[in-house]
Residue frames as qw, qx, qy, qz and C-alpha x, y, z in Angstrom:
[[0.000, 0.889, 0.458, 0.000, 0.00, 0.00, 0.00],
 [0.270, 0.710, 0.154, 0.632, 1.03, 3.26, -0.88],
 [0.377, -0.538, -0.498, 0.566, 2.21, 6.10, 2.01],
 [0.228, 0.294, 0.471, 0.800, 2.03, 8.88, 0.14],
 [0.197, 0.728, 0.471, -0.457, -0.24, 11.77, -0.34],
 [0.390, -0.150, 0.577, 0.701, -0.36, 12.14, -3.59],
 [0.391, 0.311, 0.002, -0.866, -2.96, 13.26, -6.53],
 [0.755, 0.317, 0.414, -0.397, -5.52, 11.59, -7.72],
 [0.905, 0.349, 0.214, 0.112, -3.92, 11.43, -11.09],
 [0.616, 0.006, 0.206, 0.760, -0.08, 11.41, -12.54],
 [0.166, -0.686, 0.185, 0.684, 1.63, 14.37, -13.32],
 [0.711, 0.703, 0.003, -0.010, 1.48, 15.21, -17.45],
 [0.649, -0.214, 0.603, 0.411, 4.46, 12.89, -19.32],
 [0.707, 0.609, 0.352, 0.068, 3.98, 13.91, -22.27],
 [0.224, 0.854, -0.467, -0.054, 7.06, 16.26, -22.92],
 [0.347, -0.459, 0.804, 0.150, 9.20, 12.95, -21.80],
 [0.738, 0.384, 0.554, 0.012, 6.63, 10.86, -24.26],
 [0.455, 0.872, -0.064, -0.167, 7.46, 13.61, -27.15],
 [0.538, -0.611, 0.578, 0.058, 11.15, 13.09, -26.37],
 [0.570, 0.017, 0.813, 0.117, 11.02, 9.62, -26.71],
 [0.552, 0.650, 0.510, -0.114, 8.89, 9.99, -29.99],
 [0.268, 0.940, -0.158, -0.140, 10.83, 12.54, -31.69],
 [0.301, -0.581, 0.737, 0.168, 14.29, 11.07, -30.83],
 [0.599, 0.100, 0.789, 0.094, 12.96, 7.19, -32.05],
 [0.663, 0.608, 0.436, 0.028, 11.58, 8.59, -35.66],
 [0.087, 0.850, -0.470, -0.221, 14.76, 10.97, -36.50],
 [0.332, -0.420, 0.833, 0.137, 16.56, 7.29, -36.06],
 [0.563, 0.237, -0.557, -0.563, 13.88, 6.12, -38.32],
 [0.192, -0.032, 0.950, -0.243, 12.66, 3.41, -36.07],
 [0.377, -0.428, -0.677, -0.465, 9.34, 1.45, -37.20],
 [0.371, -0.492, 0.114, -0.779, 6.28, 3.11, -35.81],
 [0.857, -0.299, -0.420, -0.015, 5.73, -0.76, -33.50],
 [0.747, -0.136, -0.337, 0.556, 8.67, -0.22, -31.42],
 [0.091, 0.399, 0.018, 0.912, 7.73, 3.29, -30.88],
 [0.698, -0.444, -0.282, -0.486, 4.26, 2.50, -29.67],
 [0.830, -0.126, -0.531, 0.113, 6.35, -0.12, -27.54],
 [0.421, 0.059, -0.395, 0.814, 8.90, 2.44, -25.75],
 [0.095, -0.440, 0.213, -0.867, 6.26, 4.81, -25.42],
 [0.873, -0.343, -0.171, -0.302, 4.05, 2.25, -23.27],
 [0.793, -0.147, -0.433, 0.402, 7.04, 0.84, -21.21],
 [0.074, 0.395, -0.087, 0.912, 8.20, 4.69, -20.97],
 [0.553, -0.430, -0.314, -0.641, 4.44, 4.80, -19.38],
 [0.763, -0.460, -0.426, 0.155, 4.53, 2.09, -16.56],
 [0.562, 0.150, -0.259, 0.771, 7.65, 3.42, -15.33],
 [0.119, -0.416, -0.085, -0.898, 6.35, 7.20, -15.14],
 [0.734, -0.423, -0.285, -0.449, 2.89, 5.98, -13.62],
 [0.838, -0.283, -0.409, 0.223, 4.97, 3.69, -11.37],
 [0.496, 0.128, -0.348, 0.785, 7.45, 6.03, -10.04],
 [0.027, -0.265, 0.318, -0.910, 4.94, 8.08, -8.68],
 [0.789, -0.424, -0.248, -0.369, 2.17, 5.84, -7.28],
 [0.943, -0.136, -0.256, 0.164, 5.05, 3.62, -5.88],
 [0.684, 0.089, -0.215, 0.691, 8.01, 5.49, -5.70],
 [0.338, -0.672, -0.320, 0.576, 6.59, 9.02, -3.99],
 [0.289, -0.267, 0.149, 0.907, 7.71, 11.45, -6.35],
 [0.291, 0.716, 0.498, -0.392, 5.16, 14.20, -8.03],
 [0.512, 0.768, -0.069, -0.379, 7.47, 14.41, -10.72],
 [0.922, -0.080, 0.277, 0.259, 9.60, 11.46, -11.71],
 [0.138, -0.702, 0.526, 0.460, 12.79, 12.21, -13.15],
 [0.897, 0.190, 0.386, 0.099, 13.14, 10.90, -16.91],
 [0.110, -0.658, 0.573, 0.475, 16.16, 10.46, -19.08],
 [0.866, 0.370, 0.288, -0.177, 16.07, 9.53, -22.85],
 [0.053, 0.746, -0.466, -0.473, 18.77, 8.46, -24.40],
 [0.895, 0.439, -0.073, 0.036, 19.56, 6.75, -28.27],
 [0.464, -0.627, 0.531, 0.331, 22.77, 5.20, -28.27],
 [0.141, -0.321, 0.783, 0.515, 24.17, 4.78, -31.85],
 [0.546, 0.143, -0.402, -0.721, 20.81, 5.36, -33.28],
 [0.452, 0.208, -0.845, -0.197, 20.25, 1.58, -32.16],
 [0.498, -0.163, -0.712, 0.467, 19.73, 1.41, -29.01],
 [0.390, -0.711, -0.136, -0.569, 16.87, 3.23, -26.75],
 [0.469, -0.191, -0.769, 0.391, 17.61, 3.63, -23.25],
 [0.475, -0.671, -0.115, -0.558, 14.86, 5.68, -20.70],
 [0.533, -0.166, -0.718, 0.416, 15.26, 5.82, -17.15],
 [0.388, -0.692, -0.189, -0.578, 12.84, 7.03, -14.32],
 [0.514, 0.014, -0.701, 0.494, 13.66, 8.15, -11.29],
 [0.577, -0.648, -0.388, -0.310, 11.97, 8.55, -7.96],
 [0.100, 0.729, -0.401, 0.546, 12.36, 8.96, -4.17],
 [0.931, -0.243, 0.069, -0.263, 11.77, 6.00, -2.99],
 [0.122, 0.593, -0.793, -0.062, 15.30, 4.15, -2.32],
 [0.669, 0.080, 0.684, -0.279, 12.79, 1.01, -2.02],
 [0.017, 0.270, -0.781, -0.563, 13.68, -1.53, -5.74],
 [0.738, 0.134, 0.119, -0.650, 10.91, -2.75, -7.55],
 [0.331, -0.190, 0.921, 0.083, 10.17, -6.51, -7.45],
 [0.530, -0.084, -0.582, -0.612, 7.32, -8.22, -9.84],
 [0.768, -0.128, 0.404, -0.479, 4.47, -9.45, -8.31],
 [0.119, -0.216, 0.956, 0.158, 4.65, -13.33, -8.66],
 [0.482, 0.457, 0.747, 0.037, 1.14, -14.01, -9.10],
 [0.189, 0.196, -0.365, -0.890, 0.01, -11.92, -12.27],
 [0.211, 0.469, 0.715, -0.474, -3.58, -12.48, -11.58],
 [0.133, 0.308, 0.532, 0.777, -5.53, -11.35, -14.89],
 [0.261, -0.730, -0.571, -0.271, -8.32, -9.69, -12.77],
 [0.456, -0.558, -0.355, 0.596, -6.43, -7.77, -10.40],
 [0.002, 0.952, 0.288, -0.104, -6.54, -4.11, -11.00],
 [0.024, -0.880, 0.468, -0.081, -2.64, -3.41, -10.86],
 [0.668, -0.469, 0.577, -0.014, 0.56, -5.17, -10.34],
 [0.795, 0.344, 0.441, 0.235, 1.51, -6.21, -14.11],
 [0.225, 0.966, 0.075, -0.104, 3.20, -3.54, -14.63],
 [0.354, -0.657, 0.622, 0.234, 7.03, -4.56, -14.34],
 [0.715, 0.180, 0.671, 0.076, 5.76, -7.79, -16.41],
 [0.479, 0.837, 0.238, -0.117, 4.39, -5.47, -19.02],
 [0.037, -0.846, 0.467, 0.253, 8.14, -3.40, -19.24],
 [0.472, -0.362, 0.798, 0.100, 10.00, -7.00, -19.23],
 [0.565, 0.474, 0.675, -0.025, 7.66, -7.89, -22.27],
 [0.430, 0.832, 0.351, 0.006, 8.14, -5.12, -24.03],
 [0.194, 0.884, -0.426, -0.002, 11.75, -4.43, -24.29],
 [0.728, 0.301, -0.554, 0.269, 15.33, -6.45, -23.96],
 [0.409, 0.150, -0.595, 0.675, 16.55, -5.08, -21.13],
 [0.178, -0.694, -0.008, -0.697, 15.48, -3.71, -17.62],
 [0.520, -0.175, -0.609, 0.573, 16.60, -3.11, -14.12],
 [0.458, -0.873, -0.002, -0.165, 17.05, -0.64, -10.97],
 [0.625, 0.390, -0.248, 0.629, 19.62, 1.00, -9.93],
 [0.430, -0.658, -0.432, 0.443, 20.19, 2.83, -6.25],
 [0.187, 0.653, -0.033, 0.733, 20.61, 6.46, -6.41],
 [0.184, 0.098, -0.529, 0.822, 21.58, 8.70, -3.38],
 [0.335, 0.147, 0.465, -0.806, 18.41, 10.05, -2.78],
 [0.756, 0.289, 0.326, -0.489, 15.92, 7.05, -4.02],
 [0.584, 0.170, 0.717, 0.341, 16.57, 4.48, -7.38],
 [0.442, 0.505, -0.168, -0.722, 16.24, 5.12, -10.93],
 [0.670, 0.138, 0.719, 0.123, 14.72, 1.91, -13.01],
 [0.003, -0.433, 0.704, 0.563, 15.72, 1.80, -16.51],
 [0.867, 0.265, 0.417, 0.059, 14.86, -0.06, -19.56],
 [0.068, -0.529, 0.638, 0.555, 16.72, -0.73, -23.02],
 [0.799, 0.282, 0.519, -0.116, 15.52, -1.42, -26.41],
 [0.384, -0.244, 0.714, 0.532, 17.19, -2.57, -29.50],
 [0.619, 0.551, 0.067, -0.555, 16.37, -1.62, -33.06],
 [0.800, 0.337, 0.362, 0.339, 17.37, -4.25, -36.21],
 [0.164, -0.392, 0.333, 0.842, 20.14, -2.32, -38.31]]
């Protein structure tokens, strides 16, 4: 459960969605793997402040060698995020790490001084 006191609904992502969106079609990426970062991009965001405390999550987007997407959201919560083991298809929440891990190659968590930043990484075909 949440300790928070937070709003009712996320902060507006969309300048880190544009970002992401602008960067991935300069590199000419196909519009599927767009759709894909910006929906993993999403949990993250959505997670870092239901879960991780913060009323504006820190995100970083970077393209490495045009190939390679990497995004990373950070919070103030120095608590790591685990998947839920059961992934219950009726539950309301809690598929949301599953969802990242499904939809890209890579992704972790990383401590930071004041709280974690979790990460993903995806890979475009040359």
């Amino acid at each position: 459960m949440c300790a928070f006191n937070l709003p009712e609904a996320p902060p507006d992502w969309s300048a880190a969605r544009e970002e992401l969106r602008d960067a991935l079609a300069a590199a000419s990426w196909p519009d599927d793997l767009i759709r894909d970062a910006e929906l993993a991009l999403c949990e993250l965001f959505v997670n870092a402040w239901r879960h991780g405390g913060s009323p504006a999550p820190t995100v970083v987007v970077v393209l490495l060698a045009a190939r390679t997407l990497r995004v990373s959201v950070a919070d103030d919560s120095p608590v790591l995020p685990e998947p839920r083991r059961s992934a219950d298809p009726y539950e309301l929440s809690g598929r949301g790490l599953h969802l990242v891990r499904s939809l890209t190659h890579r992704f972790g968590a990383n401590p930071r001084k004041n709280g974690k930043a979790v990460w993903f990484e995806l890979d475009c075909a040359a």
